[in-house]
C-alpha positions as CSV (number, residue, x, y, z in Angstrom):
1,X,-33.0,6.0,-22.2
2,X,-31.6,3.3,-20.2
3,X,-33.4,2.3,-17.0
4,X,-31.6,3.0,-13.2
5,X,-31.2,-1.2,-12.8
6,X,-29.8,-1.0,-16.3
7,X,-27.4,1.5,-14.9
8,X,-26.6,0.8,-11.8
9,X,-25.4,-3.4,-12.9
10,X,-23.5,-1.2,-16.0
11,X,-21.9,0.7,-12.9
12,X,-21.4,-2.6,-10.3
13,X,-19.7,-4.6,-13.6
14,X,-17.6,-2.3,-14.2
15,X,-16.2,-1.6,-11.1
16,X,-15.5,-5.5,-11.1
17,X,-14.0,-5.1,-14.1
18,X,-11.8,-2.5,-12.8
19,X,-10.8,-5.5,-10.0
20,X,-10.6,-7.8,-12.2
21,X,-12.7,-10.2,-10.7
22,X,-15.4,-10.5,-13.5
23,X,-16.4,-13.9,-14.9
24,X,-16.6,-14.2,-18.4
25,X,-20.0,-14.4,-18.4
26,X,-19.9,-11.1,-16.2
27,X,-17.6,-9.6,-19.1
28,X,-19.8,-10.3,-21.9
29,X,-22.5,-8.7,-19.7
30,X,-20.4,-5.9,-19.1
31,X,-19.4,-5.3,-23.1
32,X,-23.0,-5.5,-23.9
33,X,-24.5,-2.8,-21.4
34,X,-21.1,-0.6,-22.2
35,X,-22.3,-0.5,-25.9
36,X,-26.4,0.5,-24.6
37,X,-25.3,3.0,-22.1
38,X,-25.9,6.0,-23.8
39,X,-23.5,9.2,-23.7
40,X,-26.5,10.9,-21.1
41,X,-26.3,8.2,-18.6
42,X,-23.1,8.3,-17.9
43,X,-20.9,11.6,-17.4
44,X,-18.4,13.2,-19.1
45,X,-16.3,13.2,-16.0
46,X,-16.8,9.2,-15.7
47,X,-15.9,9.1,-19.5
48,X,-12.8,11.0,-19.0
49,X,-11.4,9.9,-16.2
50,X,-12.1,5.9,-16.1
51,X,-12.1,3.4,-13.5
52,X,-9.1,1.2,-15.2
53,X,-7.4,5.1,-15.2
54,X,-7.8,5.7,-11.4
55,X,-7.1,2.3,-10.3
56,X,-3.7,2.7,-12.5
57,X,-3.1,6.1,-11.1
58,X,-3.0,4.5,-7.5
59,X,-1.3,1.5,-8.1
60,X,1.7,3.9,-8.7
61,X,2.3,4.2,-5.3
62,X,3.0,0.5,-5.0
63,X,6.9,-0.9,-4.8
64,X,5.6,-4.0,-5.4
65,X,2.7,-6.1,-7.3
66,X,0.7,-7.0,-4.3
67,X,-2.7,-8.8,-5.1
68,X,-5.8,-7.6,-3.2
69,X,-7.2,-10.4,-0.7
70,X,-10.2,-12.2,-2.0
71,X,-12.0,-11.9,1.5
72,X,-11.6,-7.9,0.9
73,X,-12.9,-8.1,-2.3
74,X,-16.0,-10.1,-1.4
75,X,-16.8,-7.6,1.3
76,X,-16.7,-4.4,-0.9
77,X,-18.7,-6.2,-3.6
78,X,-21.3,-7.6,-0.7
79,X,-21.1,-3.5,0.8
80,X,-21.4,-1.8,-2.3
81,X,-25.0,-1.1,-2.9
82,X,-25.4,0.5,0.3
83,X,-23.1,3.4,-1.1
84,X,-25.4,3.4,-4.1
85,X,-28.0,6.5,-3.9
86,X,-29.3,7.6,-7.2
87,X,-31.1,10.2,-7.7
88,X,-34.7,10.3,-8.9
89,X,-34.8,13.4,-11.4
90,X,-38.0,12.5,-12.9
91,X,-39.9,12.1,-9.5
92,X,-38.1,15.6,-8.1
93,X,-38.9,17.3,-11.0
94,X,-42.9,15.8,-11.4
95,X,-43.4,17.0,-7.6
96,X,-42.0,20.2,-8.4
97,X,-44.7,20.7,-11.0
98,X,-47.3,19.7,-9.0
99,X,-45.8,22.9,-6.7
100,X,-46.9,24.6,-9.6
101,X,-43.5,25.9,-10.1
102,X,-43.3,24.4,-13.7
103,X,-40.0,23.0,-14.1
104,X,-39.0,21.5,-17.4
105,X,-36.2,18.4,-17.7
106,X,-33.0,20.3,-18.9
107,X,-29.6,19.8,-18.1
108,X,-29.4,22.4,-16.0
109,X,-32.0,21.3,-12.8
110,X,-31.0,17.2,-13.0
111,X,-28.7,16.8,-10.0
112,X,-26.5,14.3,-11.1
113,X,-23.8,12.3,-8.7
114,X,-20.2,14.5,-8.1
115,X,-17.2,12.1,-9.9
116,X,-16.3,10.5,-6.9
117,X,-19.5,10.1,-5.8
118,X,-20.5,8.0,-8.4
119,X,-20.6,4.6,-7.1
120,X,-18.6,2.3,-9.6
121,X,-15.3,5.1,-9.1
122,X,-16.0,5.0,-5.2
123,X,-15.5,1.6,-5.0
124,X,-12.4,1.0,-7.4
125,X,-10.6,3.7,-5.1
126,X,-12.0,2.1,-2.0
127,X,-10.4,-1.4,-3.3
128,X,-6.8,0.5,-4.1
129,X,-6.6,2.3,-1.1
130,X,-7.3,-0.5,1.0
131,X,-4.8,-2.5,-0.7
132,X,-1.9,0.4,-0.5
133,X,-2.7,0.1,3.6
134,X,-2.3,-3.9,3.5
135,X,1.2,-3.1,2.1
136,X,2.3,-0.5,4.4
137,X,1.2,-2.1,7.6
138,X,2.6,-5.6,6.2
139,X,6.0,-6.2,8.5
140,X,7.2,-8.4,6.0
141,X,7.8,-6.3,3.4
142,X,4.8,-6.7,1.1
143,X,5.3,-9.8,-0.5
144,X,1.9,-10.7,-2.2
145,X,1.0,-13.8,-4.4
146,X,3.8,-14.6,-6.7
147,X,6.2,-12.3,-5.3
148,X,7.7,-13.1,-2.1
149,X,8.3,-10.8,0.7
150,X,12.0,-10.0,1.5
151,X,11.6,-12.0,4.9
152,X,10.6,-14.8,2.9
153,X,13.2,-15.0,0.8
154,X,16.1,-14.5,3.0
155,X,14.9,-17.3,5.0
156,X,14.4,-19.9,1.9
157,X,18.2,-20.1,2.6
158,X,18.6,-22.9,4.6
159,X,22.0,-21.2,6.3
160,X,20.5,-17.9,6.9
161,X,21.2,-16.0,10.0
162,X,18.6,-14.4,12.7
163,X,19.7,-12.7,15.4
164,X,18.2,-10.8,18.4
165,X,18.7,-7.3,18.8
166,X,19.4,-6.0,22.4
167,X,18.8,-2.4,23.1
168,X,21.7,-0.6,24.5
169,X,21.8,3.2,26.2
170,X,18.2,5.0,26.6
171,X,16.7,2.1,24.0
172,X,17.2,-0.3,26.7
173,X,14.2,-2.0,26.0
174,X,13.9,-1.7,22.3
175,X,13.4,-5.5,21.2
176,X,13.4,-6.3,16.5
177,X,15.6,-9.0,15.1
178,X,18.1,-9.4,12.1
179,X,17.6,-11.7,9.4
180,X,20.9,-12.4,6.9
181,X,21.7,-14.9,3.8
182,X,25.4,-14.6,3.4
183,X,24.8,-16.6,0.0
184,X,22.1,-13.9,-1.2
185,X,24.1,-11.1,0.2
186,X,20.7,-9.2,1.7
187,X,18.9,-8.8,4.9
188,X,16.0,-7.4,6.9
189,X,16.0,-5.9,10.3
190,X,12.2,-6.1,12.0
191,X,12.6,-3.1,14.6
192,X,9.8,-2.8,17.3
193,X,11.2,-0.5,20.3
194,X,13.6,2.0,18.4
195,X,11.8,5.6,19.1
196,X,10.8,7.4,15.9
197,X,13.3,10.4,14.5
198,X,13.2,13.4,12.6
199,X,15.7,13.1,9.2
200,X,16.8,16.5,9.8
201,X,18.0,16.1,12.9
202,X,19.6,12.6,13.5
203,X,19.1,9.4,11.6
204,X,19.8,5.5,12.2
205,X,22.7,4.1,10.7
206,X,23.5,0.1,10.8
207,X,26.9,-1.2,10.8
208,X,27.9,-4.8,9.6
209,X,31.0,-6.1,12.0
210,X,32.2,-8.9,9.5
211,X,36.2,-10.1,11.4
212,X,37.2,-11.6,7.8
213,X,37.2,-8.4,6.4
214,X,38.4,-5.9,8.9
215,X,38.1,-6.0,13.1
216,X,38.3,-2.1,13.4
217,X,35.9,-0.8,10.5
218,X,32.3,-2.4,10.3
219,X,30.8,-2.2,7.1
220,X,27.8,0.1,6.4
221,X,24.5,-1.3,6.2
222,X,22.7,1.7,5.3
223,X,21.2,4.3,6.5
224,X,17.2,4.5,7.6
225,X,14.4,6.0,9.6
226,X,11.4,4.9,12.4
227,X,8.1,7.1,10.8
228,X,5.9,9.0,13.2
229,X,3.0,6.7,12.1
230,X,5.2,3.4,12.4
231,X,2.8,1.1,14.6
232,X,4.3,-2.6,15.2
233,X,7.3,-4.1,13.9
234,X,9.0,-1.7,11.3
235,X,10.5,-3.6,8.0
236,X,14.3,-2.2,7.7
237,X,16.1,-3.6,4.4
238,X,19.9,-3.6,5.0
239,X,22.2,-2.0,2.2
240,X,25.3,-3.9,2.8
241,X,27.7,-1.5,0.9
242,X,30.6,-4.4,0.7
243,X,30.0,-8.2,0.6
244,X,29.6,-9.9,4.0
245,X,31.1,-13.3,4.6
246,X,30.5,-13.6,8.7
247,X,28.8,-11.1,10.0
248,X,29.6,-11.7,13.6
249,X,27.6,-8.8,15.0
250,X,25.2,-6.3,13.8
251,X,25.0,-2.6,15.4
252,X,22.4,0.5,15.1
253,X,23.6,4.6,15.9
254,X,22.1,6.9,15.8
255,X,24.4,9.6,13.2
256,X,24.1,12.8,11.4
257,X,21.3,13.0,8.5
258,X,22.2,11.1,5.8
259,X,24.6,9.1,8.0
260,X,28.3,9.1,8.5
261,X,31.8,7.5,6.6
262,X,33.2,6.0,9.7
263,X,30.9,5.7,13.2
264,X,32.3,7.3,16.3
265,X,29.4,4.7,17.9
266,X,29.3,7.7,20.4
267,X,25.6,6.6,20.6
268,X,24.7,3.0,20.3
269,X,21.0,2.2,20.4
270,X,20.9,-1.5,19.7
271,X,23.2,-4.8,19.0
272,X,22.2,-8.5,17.5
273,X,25.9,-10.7,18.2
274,X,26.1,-13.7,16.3
C-alpha cells in the first residue's frame, strides 16, 4: 500500500501536470509514482473522470486560447495543501476497536474523499475557472499570450480610428469609445454607461454612417447586448455588414430584438463623429 506522502505528491504532480507547469524532472516523478499508485489508492471516480478530462471539459467554454497568469498559478500551487485533508482510516478505525465496537477494514466503513473533493481535481477546476473569469472580465477582448486581443490588433494599424462616444437622450451620460481599421475592416466599441437590456424586449443596434457609400442609409454594424452582470467597460465587436471606407460617424439605438433593416433612429442612445 502506498504511504499518504506518497499519495498526496502523486496527487499535487498531477494536478501540475494537468497545468502544465511540471519540470521534466517533476514529470519523470510524476510517471514513476502513476505506475506505484495502486488501483486502491486512488478512486474509480478519479480513474474515470481525469484531471487532463475536466480541465478539457472547461476549456470548452473559452472563445479563445488564453494562457493562465504565472502569478495565479504560483498562488494555487503555494494554497493547495491547505485544501488537502486526508482521512486517517486506519487511526478511525483502531479507536473504534478500542470502543470495543470491533470494526474490521472493509470497503464499506473507509470514508474516502467525494470526486470533487479530492484535492488534485479541486485544484485543476480551481485553475480553469479562475482563468474563464480573467477572460470575461478582460475589456479587451481576451487576448492572451500569442493571441492578441481585438483592441490590440485594430490599433497595430497605424491609421486606425478612435472616437469618443457621446450619450444622447436618457444615456446622457453614458461615456465608451470606438476603435476602427478601415484597412482591416473590423472594430471594437468599449461601452461603459449604456444601461443593461433584456433581448426580448429591445436590443442595441450600431449603425456605420460612411458619406462614400450612401448619406441617407448607414450601414449596420451589428446588433448586441449590455449583460445584467456587465461591470466596467463592456467589449462590443462591430459586424460591419458592407465594407467601410470613411466612417464619418458611428451611432447606437436601441431597436426591436434581433434589430432592424433600416433604423427609424427614433431612439438614439449614443454617437462617436469623426
Amino acid at each position: 500500500m502506498n504511504s499518504p506522502n506518497k499519495q498526496e505528491r502523486f496527487e499535487w504532480l498531477d494536478a501540475g501536470r494537468a497545468l502544465g507547469d511540471l519540470s521534466p524532472e517533476e514529470e519523470a516523478e510524476w510517471k514513476s509514482l502513476s505506475e506505484a499508485v495502486t488501483e486502491e489508492d486512488v478512486s474509480d471516480e478519479t480513474s474515470e473522470f481525469s484531471l487532463d478530462a475536466i480541465v478539457a471539459t472547461l476549456e470548452q467554454g473559452l472563445s479563445s486560447a488564453v494562457s493562465l497568469p504565472e502569478e495565479l498559478k504560483d498562488q494555487i500551487s503555494a494554497r493547495a495543501k491547505d485544501f488537502h485533508q486526508p482521512v486517517d482510516k486506519e487511526v478511525t478505525i483502531g479507536e473504534a476497536n478500542a470502543r470495543g465496537e470491533g470494526i474490521e477494514e472493509e470497503d464499506e466503513n473507509i470514508v474516502r474523499p467525494s470526486f470533487w473533493s479530492r484535492p488534485a481535481i479541486g485544484w485543476a477546476a480551481a485553475a480553469v475557472l479562475a482563468l474563464l473569469l480573467i477572460v470575461q472580465d478582460s475589456p479587451d477582448g481576451g487576448g492572451g499570450a500569442g493571441n492578441p486581443s481585438l483592441v490590440e490588433q485594430v490599433e497595430s494599424d497605424p491609421a486606425f480610428l478612435r472616437r469618443t462616444f457621446s450619450g444622447a437622450g436618457e444615456e446622457a451620460d453614458s461615456v465608451g469609445e470606438v476603435l476602427w481599421s478601415d484597412a482591416q475592416q473590423q472594430g471594437v466599441m468599449l461601452l461603459g454607461g449604456l444601461p443593461e437590456n433584456d433581448p426580448t424586449v429591445s436590443q442595441y443596434q450600431l449603425w456605420i454612417v460612411d458619406p462614400t457609400r450612401d448619406d441617407v442609409h448607414p450601414v449596420d454594424g451589428g446588433v448586441f447586448d449590455i449583460p445584467v452582470s456587465a461591470s466596467g467597460l463592456v467589449a462590443v465587436p462591430i459586424a460591419a455588414t458592407l465594407s467601410i471606407a470613411d466612417p464619418a460617424a458611428f451611432v447606437i439605438t436601441v431597436e426591436q430584438p434581433g434589430g432592424v433593416v433600416v433604423s427609424k433612429q427614433e431612439q438614439v442612445v449614443a454617437i462617436a463623429k469623426s
